[in-house]
C-alpha positions as a Markdown table, in Angstrom:
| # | Residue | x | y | z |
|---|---|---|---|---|
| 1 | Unk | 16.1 | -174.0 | 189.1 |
| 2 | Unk | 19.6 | -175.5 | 188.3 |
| 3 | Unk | 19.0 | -174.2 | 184.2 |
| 4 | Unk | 18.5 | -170.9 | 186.0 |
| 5 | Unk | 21.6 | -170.4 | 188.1 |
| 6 | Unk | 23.7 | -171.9 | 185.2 |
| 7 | Unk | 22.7 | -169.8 | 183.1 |
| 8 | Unk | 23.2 | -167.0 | 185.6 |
| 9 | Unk | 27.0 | -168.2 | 186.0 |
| 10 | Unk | 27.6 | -167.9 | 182.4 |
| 11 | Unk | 26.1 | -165.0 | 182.6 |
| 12 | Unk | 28.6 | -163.1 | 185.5 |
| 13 | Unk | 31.3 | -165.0 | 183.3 |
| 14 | Unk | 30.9 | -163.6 | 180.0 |
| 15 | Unk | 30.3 | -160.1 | 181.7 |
| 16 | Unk | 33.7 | -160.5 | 183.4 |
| 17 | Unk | 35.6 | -161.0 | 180.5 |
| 18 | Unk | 34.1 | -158.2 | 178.9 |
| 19 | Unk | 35.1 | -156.4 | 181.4 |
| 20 | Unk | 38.6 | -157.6 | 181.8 |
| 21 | Unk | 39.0 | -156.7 | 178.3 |
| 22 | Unk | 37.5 | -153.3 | 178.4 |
| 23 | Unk | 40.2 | -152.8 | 181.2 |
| 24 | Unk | 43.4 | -154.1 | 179.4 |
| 25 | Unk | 41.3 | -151.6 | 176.2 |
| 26 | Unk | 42.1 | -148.6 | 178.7 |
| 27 | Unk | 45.5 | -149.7 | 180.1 |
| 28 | Unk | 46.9 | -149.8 | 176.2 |
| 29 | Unk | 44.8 | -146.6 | 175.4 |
| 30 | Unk | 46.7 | -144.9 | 178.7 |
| 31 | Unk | 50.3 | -146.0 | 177.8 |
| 32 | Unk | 49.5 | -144.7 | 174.4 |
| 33 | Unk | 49.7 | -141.0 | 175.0 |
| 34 | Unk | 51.2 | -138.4 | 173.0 |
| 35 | Unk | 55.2 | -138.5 | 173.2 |
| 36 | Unk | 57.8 | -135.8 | 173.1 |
| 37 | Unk | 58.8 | -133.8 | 169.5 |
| 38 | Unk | 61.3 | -136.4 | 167.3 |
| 39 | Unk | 64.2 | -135.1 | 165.4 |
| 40 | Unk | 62.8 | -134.4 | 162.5 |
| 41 | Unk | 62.7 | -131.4 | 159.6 |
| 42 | Unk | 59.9 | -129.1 | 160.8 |
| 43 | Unk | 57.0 | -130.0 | 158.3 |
| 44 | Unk | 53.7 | -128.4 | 160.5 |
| 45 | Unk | 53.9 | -127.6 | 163.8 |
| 46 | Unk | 57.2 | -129.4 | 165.6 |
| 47 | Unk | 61.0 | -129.9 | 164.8 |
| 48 | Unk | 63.9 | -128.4 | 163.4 |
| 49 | Unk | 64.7 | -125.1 | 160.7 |
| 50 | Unk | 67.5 | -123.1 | 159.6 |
| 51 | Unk | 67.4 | -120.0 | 157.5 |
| 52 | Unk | 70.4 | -117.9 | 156.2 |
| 53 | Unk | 71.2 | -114.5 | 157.5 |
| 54 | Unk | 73.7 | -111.9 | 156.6 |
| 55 | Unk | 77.2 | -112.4 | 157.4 |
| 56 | Unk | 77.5 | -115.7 | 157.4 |
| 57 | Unk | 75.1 | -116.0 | 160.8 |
| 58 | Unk | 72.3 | -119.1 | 160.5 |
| 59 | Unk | 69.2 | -118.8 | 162.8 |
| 60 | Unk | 68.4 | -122.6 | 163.9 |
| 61 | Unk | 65.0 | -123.4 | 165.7 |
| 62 | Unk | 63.5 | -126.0 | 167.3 |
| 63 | Unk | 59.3 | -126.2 | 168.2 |
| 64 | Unk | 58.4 | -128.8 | 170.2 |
| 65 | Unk | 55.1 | -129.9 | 170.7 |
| 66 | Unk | 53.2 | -130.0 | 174.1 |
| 67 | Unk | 55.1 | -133.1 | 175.9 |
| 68 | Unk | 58.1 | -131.8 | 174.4 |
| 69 | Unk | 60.3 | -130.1 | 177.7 |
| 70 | Unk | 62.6 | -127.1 | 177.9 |
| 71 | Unk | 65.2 | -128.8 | 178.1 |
| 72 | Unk | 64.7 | -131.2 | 174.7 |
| 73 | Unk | 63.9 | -128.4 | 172.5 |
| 74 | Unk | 67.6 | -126.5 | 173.6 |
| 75 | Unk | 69.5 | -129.9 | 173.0 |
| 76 | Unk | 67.7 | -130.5 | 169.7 |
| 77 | Unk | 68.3 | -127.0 | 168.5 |
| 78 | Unk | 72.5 | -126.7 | 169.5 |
| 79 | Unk | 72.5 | -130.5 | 168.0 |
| 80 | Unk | 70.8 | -129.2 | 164.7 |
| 81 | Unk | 73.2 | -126.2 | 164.7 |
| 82 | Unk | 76.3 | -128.5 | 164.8 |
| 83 | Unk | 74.9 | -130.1 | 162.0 |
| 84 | Unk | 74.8 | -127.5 | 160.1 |
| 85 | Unk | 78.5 | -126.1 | 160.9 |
| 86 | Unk | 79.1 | -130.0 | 159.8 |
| 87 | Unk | 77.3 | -129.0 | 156.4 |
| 88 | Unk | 79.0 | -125.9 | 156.2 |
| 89 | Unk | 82.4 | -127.3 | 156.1 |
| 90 | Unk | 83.3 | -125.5 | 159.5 |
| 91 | Unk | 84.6 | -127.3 | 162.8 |
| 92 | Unk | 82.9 | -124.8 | 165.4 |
| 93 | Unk | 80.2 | -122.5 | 165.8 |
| 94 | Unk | 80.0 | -119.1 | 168.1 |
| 95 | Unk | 76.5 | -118.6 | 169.7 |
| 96 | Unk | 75.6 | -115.1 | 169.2 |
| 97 | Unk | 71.5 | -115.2 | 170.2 |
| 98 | Unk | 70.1 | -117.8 | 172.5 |
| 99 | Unk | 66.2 | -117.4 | 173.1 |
| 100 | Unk | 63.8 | -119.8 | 174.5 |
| 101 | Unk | 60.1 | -118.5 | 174.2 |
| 102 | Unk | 58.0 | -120.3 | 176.3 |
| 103 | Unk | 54.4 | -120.4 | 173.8 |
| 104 | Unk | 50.9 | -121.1 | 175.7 |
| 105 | Unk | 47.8 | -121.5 | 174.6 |
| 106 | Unk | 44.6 | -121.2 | 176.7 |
| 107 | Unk | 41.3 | -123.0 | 175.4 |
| 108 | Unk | 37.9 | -122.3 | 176.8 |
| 109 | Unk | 35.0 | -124.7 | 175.7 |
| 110 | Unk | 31.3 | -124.3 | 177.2 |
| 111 | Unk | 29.2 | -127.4 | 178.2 |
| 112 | Unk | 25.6 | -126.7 | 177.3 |
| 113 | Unk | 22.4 | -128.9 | 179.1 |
| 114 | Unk | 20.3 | -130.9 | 177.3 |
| 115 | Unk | 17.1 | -129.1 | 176.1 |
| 116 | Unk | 16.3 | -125.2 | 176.1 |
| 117 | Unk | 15.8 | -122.4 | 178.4 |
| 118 | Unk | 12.8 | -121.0 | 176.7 |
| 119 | Unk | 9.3 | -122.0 | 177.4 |
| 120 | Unk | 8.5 | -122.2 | 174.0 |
| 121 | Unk | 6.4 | -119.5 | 171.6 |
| 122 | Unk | 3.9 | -118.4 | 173.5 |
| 123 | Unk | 5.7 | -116.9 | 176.6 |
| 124 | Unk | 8.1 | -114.4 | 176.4 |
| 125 | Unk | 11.4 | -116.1 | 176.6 |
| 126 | Unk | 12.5 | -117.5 | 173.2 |
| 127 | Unk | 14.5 | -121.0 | 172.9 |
| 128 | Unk | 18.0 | -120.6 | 173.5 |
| 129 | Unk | 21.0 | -122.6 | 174.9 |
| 130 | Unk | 22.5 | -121.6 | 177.6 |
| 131 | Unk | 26.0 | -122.7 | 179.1 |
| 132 | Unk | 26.5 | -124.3 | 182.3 |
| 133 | Unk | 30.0 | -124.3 | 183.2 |
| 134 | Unk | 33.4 | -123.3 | 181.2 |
| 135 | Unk | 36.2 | -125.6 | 181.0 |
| 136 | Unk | 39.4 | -124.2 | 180.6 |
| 137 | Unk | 42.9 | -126.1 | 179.3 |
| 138 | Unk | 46.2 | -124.4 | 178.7 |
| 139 | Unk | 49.1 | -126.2 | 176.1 |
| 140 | Unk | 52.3 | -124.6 | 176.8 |
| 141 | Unk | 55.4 | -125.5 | 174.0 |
| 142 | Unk | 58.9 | -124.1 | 173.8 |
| 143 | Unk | 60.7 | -122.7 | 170.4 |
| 144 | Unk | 64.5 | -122.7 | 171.5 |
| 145 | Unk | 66.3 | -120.3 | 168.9 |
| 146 | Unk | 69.7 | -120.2 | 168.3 |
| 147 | Unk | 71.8 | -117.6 | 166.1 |
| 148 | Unk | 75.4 | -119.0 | 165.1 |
| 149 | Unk | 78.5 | -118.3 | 163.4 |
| 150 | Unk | 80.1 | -121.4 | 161.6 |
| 151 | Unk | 84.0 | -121.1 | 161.5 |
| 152 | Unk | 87.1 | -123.1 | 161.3 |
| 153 | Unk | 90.5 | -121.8 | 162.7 |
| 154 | Unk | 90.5 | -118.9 | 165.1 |
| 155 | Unk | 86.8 | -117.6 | 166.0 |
| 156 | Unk | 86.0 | -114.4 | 164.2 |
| 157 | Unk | 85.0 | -112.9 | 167.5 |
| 158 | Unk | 85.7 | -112.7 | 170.7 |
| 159 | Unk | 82.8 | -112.7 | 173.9 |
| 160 | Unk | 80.9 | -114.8 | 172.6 |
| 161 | Unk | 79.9 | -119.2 | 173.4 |
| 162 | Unk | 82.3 | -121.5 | 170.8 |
| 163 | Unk | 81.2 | -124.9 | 170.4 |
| 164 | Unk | 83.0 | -127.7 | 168.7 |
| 165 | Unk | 80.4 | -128.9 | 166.8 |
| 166 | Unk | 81.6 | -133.2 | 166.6 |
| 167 | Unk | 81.8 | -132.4 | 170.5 |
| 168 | Unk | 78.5 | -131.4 | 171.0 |
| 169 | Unk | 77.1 | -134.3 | 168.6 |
| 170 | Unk | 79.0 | -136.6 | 170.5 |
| 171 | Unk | 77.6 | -135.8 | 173.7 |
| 172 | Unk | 74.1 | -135.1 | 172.6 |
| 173 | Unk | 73.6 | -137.9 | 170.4 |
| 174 | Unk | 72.2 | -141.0 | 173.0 |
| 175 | Unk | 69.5 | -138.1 | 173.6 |
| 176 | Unk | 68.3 | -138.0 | 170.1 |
| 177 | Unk | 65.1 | -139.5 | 169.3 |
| 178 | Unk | 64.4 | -139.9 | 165.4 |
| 179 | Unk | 61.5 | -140.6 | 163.3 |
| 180 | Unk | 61.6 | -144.7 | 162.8 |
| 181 | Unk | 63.4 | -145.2 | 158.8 |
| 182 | Unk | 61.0 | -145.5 | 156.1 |
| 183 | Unk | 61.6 | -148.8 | 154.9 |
| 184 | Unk | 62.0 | -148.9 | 151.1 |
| 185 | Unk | 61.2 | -151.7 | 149.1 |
């Protein structure tokens, strides 16, 4: 009998670590989740463009990606458009257009039972699957999109938002998250 109950404890000990380790598996796996949109030039689905328009007016967006809040993708796009009016040689920028388009999108998957319906080929009803209940998940993102002016001087128009464009780096800057530098060798 005393073979048995040691073996028994060494038993309950092994599956305790097992399942200590499956826990701290799941704790990592939890603080792993997905994290907000990075500074970065837009290369598929999130971060930062420009394009030229007439009359010296840039458009500037910024898609973030489903953890990525409101309030990120505005600050990412005004700091990218300061950039720019950096690039450009100019000191300020006017803000003609602001829009913020709120972009959701609703997925509906069915969960189907093990087995078929049908009662096979000699009765009536033929195999087939069918669902048993439809789950539904919605991913909302936000595209902030700004139309500027670069200029130095006096602004070419009056009526409309002026930023200084080191101002707004300067205050937007300790909000900035970048991709981490590829190291080179």
């Amino acid at each position: 009998m005393p073979v048995a109950r040691a073996g028994r404890r060494d038993y309950l000990a092994a599956m305790a670590k097992i399942a200590g380790i499956l826990l701290l598996a799941v704790l990592l796996a939890a603080c792993a989740g997905p994290k907000p949109s990075l500074y970065a030039p837009k290369e598929s689905r999130d971060g930062y463009a420009e394009e030229s328009l007439p009359k010296g007016l840039y458009r500037v967006t910024f898609q973030g990606n489903r953890v990525t809040s409101r309030e990120r993708a505005e600050n990412y796009a005004l700091y990218r458009a300061a950039e720019l009016t950096l690039e450009k040689g100019a000191e300020t920028f006017i803000v003609h257009d602001k829009l913020t388009e709120r972009l959701t999108r609703v997925t509906r998957e069915r969960a189907y039972p093990w087995g078929y319906s049908g009662f096979g080929r000699y009765h009536r009803r033929p195999y087939s699957y069918r669902a048993t209940s439809v789950y539904e998940s919605e991913t909302t993102t936000f595209l902030a999109q700004l139309t500027i002016e670069p200029y130095s001087g006096a602004p070419p128009q009056e009526g409309f938002q002026s930023h200084e464009a080191r101002a707004v780096i300067r205050r937007l800057e300790p909000q900035i998250a970048r991709p981490p530098a590829e190291e080179t060798p």
